[in-house]
ZAKE-312914 format. One record per residue: residue in one letter; x, y, z of N, C-alpha, C in turn. Coordinates in steps of 0.02 Angstrom, whole numbers, padded with zeros to 5 digits, always signed. Atoms other than C-alpha are relative to their C-alpha. Layout:
REM residues N
AXYZXYZXYZ;...
***
This chain:
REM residues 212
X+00055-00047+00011-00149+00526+00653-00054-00033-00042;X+00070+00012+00059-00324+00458+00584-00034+00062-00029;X+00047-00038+00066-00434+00510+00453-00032+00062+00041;X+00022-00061-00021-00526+00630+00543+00025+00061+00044;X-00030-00034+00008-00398+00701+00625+00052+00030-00045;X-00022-00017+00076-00324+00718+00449-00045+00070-00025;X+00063-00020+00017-00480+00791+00403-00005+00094+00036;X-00015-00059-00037-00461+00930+00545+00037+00049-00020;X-00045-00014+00020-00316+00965+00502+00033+00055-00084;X+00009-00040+00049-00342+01025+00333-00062+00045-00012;X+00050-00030-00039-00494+01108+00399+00035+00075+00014;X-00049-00077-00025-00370+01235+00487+00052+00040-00047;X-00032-00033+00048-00260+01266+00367-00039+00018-00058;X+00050-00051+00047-00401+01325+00230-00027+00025+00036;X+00037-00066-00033-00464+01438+00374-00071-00025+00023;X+00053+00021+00013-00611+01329+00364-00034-00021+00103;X+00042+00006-00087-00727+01294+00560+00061-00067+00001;X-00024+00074-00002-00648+01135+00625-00066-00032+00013;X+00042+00049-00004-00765+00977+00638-00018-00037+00074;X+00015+00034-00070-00830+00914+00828-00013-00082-00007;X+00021+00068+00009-00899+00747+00737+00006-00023-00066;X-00046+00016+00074-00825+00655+00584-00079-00016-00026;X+00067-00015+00058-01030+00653+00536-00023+00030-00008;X+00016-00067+00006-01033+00825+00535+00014+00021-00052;X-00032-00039+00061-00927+00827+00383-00056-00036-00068;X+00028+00025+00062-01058+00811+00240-00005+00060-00051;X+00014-00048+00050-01040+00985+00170+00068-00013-00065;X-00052-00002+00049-00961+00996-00029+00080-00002+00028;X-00072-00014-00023-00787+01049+00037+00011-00063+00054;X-00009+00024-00052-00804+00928+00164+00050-00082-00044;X-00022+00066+00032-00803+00774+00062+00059-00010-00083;X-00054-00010+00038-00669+00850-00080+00047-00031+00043;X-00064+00051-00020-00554+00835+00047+00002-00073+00032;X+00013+00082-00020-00606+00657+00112+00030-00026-00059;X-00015+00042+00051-00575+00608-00059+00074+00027-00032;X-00067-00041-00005-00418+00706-00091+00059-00036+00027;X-00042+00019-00070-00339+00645+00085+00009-00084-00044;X-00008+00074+00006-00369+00451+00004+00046+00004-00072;X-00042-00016+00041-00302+00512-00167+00071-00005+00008;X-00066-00034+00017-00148+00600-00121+00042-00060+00042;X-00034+00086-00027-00129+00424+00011+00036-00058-00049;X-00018+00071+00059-00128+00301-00141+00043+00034-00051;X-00042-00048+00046-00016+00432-00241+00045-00019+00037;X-00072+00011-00060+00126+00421-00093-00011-00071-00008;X-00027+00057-00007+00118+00229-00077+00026-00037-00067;X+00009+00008+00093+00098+00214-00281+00086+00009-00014;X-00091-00024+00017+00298+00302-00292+00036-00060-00002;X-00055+00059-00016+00395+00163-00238-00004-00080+00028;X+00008+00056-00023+00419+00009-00172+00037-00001+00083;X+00020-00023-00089+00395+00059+00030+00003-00040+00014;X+00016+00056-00014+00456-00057+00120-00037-00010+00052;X+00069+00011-00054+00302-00010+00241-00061-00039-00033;X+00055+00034+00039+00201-00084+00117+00023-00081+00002;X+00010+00080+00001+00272-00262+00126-00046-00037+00047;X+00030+00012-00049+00193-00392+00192+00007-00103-00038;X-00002+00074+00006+00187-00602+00201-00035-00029-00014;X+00061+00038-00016+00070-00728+00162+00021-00068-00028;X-00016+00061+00008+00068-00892+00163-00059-00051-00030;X+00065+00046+00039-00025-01036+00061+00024-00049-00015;X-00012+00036-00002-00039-01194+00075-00026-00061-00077;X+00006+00041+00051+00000-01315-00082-00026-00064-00013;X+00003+00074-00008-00058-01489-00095+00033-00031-00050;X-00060+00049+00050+00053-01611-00183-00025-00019-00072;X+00033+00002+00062+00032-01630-00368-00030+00066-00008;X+00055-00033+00014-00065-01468-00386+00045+00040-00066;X-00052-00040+00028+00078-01329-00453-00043+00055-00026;X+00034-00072+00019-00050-01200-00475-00051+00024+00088;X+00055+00003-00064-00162-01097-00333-00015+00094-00031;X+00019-00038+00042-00279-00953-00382+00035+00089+00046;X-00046-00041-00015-00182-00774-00361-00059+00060+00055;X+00059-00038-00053-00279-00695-00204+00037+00041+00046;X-00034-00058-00029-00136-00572-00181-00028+00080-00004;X+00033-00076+00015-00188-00391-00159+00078+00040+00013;X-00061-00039+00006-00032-00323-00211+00054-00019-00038;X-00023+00003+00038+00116-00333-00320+00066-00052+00030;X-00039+00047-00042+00238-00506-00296+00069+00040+00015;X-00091-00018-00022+00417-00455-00211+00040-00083-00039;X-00030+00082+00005+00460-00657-00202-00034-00029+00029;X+00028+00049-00032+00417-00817-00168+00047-00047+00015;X-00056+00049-00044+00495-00953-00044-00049-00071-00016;X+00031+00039-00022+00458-01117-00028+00069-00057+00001;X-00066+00039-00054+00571-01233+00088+00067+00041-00009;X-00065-00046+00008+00680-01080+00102+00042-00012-00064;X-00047-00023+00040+00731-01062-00058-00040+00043-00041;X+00049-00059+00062+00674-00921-00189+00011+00001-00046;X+00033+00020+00069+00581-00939-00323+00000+00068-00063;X+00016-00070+00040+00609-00806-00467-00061-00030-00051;X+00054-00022+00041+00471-00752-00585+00024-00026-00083;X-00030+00019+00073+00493-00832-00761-00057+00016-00052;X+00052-00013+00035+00397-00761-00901-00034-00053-00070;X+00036+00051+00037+00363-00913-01007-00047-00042+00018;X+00050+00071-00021+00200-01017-00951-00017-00034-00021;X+00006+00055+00054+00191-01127-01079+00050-00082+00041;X-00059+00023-00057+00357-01197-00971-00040-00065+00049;X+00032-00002-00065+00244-01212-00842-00040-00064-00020;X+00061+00059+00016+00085-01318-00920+00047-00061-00031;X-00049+00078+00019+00231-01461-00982+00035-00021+00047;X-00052+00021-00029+00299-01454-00838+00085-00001-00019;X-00055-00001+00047+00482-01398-00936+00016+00072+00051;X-00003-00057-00047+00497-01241-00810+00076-00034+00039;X-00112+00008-00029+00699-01200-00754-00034+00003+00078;X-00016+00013-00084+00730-01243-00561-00012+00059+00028;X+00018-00040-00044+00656-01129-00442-00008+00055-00007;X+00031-00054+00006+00549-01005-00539-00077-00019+00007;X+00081-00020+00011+00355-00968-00546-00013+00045-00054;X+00036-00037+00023+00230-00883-00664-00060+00023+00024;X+00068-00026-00010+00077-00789-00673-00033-00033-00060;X+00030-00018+00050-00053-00840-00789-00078+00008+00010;X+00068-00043-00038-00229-00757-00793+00005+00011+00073;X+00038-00035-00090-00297-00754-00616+00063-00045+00057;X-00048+00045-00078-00158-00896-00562+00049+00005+00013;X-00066+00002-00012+00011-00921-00506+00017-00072-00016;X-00018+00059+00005+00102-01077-00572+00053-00005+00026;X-00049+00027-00042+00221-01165-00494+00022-00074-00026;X-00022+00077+00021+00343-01341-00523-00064-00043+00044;X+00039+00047-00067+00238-01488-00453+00031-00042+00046;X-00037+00032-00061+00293-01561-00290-00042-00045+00033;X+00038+00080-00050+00263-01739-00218-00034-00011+00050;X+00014-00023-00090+00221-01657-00052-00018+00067-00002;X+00021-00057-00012+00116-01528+00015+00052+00060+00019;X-00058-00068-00015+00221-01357+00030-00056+00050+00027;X+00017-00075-00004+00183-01204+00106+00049+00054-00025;X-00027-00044+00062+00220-01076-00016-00017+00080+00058;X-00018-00059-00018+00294-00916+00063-00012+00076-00046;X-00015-00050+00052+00236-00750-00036+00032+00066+00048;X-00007-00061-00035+00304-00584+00007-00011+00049-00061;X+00032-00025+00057+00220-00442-00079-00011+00060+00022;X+00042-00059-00025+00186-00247-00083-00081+00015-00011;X+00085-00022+00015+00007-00221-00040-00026+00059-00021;X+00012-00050+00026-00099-00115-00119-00071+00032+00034;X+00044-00007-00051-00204-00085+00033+00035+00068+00039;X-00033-00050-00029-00145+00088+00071-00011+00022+00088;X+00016-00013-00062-00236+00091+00258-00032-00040+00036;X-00008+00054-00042-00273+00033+00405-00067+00022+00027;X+00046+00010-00071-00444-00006+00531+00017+00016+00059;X-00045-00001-00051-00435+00026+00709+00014-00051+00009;X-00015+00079-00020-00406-00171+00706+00071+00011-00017;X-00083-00008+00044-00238-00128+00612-00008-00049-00060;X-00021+00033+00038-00304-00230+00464-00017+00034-00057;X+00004-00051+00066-00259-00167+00286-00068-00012-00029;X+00053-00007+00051-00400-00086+00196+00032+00034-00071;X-00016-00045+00073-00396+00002+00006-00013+00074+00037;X+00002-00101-00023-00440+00189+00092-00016+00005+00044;X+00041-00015-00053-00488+00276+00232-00071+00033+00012;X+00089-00015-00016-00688+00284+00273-00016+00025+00054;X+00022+00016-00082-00704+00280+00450+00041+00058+00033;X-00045-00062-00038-00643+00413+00570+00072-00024+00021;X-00061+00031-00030-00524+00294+00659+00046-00032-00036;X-00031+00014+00019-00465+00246+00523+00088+00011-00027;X-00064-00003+00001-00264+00256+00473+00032-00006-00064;X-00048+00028+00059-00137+00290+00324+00029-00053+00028;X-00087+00041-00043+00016+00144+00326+00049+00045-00019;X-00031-00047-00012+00113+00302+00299+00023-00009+00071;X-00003+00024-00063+00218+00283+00443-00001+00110+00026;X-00021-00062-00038+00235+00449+00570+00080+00000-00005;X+00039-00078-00009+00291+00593+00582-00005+00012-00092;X-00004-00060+00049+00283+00603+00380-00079+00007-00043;X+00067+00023+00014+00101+00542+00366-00046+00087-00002;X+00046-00059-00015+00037+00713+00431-00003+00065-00045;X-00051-00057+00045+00145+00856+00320-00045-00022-00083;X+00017+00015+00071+00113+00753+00182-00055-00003-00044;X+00083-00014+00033-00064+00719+00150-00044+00062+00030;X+00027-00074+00003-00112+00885+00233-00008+00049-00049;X-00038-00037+00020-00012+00991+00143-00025-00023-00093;X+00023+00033+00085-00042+00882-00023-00069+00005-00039;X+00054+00011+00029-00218+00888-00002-00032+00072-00018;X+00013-00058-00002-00240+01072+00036+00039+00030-00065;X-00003-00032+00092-00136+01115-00146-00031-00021-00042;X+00089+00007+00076-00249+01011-00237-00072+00025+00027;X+00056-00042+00005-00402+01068-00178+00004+00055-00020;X-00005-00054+00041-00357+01228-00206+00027+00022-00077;X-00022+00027+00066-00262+01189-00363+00016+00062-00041;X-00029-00096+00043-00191+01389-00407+00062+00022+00037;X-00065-00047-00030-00035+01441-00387+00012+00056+00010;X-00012-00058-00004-00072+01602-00377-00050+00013+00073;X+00023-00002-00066-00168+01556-00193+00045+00018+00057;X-00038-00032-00031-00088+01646-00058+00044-00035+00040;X-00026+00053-00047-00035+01492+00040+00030-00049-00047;X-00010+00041+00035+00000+01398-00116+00082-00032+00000;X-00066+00022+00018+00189+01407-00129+00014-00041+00073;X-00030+00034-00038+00199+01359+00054-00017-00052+00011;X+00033+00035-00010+00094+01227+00059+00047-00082-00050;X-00064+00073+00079+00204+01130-00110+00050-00018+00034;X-00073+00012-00040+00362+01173-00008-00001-00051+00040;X+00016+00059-00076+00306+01074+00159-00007-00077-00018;X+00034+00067+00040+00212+00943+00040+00073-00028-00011;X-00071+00033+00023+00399+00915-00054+00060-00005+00058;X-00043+00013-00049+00503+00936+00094-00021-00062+00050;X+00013+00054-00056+00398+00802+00192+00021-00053-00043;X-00042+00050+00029+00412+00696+00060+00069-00018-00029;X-00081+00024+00022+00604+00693+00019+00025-00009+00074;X-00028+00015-00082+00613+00694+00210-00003-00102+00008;X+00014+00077-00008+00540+00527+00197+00018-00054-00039;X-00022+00046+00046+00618+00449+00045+00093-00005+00014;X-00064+00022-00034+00790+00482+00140-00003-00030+00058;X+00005+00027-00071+00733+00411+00306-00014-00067-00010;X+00020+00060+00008+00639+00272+00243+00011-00051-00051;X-00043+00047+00056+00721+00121+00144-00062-00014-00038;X+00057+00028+00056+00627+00085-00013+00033-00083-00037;X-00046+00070-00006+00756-00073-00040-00038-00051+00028;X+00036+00039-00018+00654-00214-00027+00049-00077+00027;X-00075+00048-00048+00828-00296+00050+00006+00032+00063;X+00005-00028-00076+00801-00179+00200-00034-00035+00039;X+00056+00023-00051+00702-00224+00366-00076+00020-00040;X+00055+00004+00018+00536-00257+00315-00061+00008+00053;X+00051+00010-00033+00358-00232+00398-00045-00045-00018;X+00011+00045+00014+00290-00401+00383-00051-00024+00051;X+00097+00014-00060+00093-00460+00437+00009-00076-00047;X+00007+00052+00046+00089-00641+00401-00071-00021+00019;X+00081+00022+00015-00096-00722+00366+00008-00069-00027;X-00015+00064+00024-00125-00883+00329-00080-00008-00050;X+00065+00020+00054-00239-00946+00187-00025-00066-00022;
***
């Protein structure tokens, strides 16, 4: 379901006209819930560690370097390089002496350090993005703008959830006549989906690899 049939959608359930053209929607109410719908999106992917949110990327090292600047958009899972994995070590001091234990990495400021290696590597990341949606290209954006655009919420809990989620906060009173049912649906889609869908970042993964 895209944005503007999102958009519809909570349209009908506040009673409200429905929309013929996603640039029809410029009235107040219109664009609450536009901004709502992207809200209550980055709220659901924000919970956990989804493993619809993973994703791959790859970058290529040159020999001697042991640093490369951190142009992840999203939070590290792990890193490979010649199939083996690299944990996260929080000393970088380690790092700039070269004194860093066998087959970890750091962060420091903007970079990622790494041991230095004699030979070019391609350095494996895997990482949850923080690109909650999708283009009709299917490539992750930060929100949805565009009509055609797409949560990575997968179906069927994409629809329940940010409907339902967006229509109690806009209205934001529990004493609204639709209010209690609206929470119910909201919490039942989502526990529907936190038992269906592995948040175990040892489960099957949805994995886009890119090269850099």
């Amino acid at each position: 379901m895209n944005y503007f049939e999102l958009i519809n959608k909570c349209l009908v359930e506040l009673n409200y006209k429905k929309s013929n053209s996603f640039t029809d929607l410029v009235k107040n109410d219109h664009e609450k819930i536009k901004n709502i719908i992207n809200i209550i999106n980055a709220e659901i992917c924000g919970f956990d560690n989804w493993n619809f949110l993973l994703r791959k990327l790859q970058i290529d090292l040159p020999k001697n370097t042991g640093e490369f600047f951190n142009t992840i958009q999203g939070r590290i899972h792990s890193i490979y390089i010649d199939n083996k994995k690299y944990e996260f070590f929080g000393d970088f001091e380690k790092f700039l002496i070269n004194k860093q234990p066998s087959n970890t990495y750091t962060v420091f400021n903007d970079k990622i350090l790494l041991p230095l290696f004699d030979a070019d590597k391609t350095i494996e990341v895997v990482y949850y993005t923080n690109n909650f949606a999708q283009d009709a290209d299917a490539q992750d954006i930060s929100s949805m703008q565009a009509a055609d655009d797409v949560s990575v919420i997968p179906c069927p809990f994409v629809e329940p959830i940010l409907v339902y989620g967006t229509c109690m906060r806009l209205k934001g009173n529990a004493e609204y006549s639709k209010f209690s049912y609206w929470y119910g649906m909201y919490k039942d889609s989502l526990a529907n989906m936190r038992s269906k869908i592995g948040k175990n970042a040892l489960e099957t993964p949805e994995i886009k690899i890119k090269r850099q």
